[in-house]
C-alpha positions as CSV (number, residue, x, y, z in Angstrom):
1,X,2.5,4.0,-13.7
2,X,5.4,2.0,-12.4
3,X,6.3,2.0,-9.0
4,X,10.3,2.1,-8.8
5,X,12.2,3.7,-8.4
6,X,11.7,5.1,-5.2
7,X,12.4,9.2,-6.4
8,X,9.9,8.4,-9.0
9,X,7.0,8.2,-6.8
10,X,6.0,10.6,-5.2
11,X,-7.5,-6.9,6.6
12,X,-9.4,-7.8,4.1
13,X,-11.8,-5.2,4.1
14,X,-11.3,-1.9,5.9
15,X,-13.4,-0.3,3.2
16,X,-15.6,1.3,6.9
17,X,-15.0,5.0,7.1
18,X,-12.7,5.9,9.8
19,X,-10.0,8.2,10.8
20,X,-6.2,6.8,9.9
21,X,-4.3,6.8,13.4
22,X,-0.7,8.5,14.2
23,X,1.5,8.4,17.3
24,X,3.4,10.9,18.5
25,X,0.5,13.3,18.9
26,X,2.7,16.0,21.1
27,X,5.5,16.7,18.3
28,X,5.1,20.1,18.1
29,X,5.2,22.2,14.4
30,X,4.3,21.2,11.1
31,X,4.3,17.5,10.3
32,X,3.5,14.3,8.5
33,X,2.6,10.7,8.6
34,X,4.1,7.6,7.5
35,X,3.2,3.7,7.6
36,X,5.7,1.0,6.4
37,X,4.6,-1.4,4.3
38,X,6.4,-4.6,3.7
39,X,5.9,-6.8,0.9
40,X,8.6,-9.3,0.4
41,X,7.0,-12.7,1.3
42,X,10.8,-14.8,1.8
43,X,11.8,-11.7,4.3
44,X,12.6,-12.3,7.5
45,X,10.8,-9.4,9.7
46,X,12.3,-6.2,9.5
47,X,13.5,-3.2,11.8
48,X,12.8,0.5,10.8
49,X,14.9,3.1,11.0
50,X,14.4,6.9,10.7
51,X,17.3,9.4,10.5
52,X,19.4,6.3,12.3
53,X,17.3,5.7,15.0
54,X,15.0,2.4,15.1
55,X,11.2,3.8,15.0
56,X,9.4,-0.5,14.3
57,X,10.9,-3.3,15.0
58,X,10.0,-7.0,14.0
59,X,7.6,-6.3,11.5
60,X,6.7,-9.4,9.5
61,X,5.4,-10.0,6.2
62,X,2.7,-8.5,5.0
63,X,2.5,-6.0,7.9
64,X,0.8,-2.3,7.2
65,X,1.5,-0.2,10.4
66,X,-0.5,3.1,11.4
67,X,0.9,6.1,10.6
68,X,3.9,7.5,12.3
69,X,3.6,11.1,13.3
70,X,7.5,12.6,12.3
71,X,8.5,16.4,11.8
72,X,8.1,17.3,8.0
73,X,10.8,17.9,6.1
74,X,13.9,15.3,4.8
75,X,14.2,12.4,6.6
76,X,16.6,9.4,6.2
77,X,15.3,5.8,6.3
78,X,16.9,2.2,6.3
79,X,15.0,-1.3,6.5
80,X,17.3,-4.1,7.5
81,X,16.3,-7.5,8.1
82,X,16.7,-8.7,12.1
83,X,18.3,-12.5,11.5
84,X,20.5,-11.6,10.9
85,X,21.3,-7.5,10.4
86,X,21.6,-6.6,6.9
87,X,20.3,-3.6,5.2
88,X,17.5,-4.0,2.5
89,X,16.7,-0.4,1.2
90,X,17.7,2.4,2.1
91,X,17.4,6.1,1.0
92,X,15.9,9.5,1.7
93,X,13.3,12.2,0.8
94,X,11.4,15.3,1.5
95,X,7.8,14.4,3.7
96,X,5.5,17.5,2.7
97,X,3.6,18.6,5.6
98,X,0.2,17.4,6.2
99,X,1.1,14.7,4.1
100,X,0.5,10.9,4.6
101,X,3.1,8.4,2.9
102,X,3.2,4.7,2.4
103,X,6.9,3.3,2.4
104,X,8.0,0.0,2.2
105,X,9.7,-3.2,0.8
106,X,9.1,-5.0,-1.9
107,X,9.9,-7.6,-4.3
108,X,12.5,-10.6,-3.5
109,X,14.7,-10.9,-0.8
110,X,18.2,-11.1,-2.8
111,X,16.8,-7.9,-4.6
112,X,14.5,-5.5,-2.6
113,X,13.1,-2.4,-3.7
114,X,11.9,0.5,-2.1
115,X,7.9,1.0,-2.0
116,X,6.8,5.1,-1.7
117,X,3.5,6.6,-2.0
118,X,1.9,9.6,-1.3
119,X,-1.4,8.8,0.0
120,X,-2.6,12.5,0.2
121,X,-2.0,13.1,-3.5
122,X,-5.4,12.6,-5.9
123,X,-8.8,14.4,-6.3
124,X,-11.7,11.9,-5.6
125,X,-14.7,12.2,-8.3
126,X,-17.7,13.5,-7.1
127,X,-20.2,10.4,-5.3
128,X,-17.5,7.9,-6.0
129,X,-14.6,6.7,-4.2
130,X,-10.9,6.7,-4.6
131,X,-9.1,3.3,-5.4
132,X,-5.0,2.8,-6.1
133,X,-3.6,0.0,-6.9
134,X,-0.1,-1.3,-6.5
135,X,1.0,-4.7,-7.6
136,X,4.0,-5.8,-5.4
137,X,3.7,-9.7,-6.3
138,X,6.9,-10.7,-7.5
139,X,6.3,-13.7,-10.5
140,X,2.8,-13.2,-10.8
141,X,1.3,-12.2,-14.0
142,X,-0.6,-9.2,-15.1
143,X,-3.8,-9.0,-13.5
144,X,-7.3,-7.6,-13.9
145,X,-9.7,-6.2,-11.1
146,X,-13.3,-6.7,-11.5
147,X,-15.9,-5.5,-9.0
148,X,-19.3,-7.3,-8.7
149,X,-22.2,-5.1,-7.1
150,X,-25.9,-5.6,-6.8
151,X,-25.1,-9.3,-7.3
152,X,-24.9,-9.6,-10.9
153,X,-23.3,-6.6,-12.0
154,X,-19.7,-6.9,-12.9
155,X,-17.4,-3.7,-13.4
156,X,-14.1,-4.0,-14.8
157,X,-11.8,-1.1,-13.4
158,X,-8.7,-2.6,-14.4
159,X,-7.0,-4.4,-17.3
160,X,-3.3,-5.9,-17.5
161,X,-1.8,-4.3,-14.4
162,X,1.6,-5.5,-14.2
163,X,4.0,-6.4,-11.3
164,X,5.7,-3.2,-9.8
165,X,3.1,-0.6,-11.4
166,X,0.4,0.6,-10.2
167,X,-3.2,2.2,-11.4
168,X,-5.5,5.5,-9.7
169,X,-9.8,3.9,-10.2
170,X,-12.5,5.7,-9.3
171,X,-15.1,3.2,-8.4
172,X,-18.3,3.5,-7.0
173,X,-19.8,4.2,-3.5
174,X,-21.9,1.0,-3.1
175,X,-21.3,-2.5,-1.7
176,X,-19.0,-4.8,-3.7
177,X,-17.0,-7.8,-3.9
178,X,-13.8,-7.3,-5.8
179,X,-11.7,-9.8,-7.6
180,X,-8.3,-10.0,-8.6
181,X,-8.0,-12.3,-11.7
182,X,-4.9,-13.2,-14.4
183,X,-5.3,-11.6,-17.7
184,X,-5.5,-14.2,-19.4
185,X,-8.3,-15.8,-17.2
186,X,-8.4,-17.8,-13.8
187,X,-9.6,-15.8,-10.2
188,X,-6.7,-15.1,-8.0
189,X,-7.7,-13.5,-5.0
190,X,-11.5,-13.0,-3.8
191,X,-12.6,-10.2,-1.3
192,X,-15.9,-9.8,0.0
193,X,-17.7,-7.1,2.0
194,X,-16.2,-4.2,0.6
195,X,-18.0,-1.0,0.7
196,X,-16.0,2.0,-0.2
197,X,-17.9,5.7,1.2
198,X,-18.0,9.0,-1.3
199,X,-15.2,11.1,-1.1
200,X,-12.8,8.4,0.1
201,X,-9.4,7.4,-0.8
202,X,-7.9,3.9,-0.9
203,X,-5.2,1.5,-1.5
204,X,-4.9,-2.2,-1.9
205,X,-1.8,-3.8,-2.6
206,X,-0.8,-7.5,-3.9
207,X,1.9,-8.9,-2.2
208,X,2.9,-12.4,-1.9
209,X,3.8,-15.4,-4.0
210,X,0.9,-16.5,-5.9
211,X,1.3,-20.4,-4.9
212,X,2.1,-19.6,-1.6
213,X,0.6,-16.8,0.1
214,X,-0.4,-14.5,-2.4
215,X,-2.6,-11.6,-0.7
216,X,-4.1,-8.4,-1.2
217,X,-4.0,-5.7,1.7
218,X,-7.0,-3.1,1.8
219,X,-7.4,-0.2,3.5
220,X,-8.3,3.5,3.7
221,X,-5.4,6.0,3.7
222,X,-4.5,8.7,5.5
223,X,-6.0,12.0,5.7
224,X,-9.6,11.4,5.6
């Protein structure tokens, strides 16, 4: 599925159990949770703003905040760089109650997109484990994830995943090391020490400039 435009979308291993964090915990009535993602490795850090008022500020590359605890409903947001001020992305949408969301920046600095997930949304198989996707890597190729368990054991869960779209895998509940390789052969990115729990959900997302600081951010999302 590909990931922009935003109205179209509805570290290494925190693969632990755990309960995703939100601030704010005395807003009274029915609300959500949103973290900002961002993703553009030639950014300067960026400032947050929610219905025009600043809710992060300095937040560097490859930065995944906890969840913000806001009022459901429609929301305005802007991300401007801080040196110096300049709007990146921009825009607005409903946040469904109870839901969790993933917003952010991606791509290159001269021509951002805007990153939206909802992290609530999917049914995790029984005994397995949720896993999504995103690939955020401007100029990287198409890419294939592999997971290794018991050793010797390699699992494919995905083939040809190309920059700005994303996939939904259901992967086993046991100890793994995933890798991210090109298509057409050569390992990217290696993580160890991952060990996704039944009835979880996940993301990982691949950021960065593969000769540079290429990177892929993992972590269990909200509601859980």
């Amino acid at each position: 599925m590909k990931i922009a435009p935003f109205l179209a979308l509805v570290a290494a291993t925190l693969f632990v159990g755990g309960t995703s964090r939100a601030d704010d915990p005395k807003i009274a009535g029915p609300n959500s949770f949103v973290r900002i993602l961002h993703a553009i490795s030639n950014s300067p850090k960026v400032d947050i703003y929610l219905d025009g008022k600043k809710k992060l500020n300095d937040i560097e590359f490859d930065t995944l905040s906890k969840y913000l605890r806001i009022p459901s409903g429609y929301h305005s947001f802007r991300i401007t760089s801080n040196n110096p001020t300049r709007t990146l992305v921009s825009g607005s949408r409903n946040f469904g109650r109870d839901h969790f969301y993933t917003v952010g920046v991606f791509g290159r600095l001269n021509a951002p997109q805007v990153f939206a997930a909802d992290d609530t949304a999917g049914r995790v198989p029984y005994n397995r484990a949720l896993l999504t996707v995103y690939h955020l890597s401007p100029g990287a190729p198409a890419v294939n994830i592999t997971g290794t368990i018991r050793g010797t054991e390699v699992l494919t869960f995905a083939r040809g995943l190309r920059y700005d779209r994303r996939t939904v895998l259901s992967v086993p509940a046991v100890p793994m090391t995933i890798r991210v390789t090109r298509a057409n052969g050569g390992v990217l990115k290696t993580i160890t020490g991952v060990s996704p729990r039944a009835g979880r959900k996940y993301a990982a997302y691949i950021i960065g400039n593969v000769s540079r600081n290429f990177k892929v951010l993992l972590d269990i999302t909200g509601s859980q």
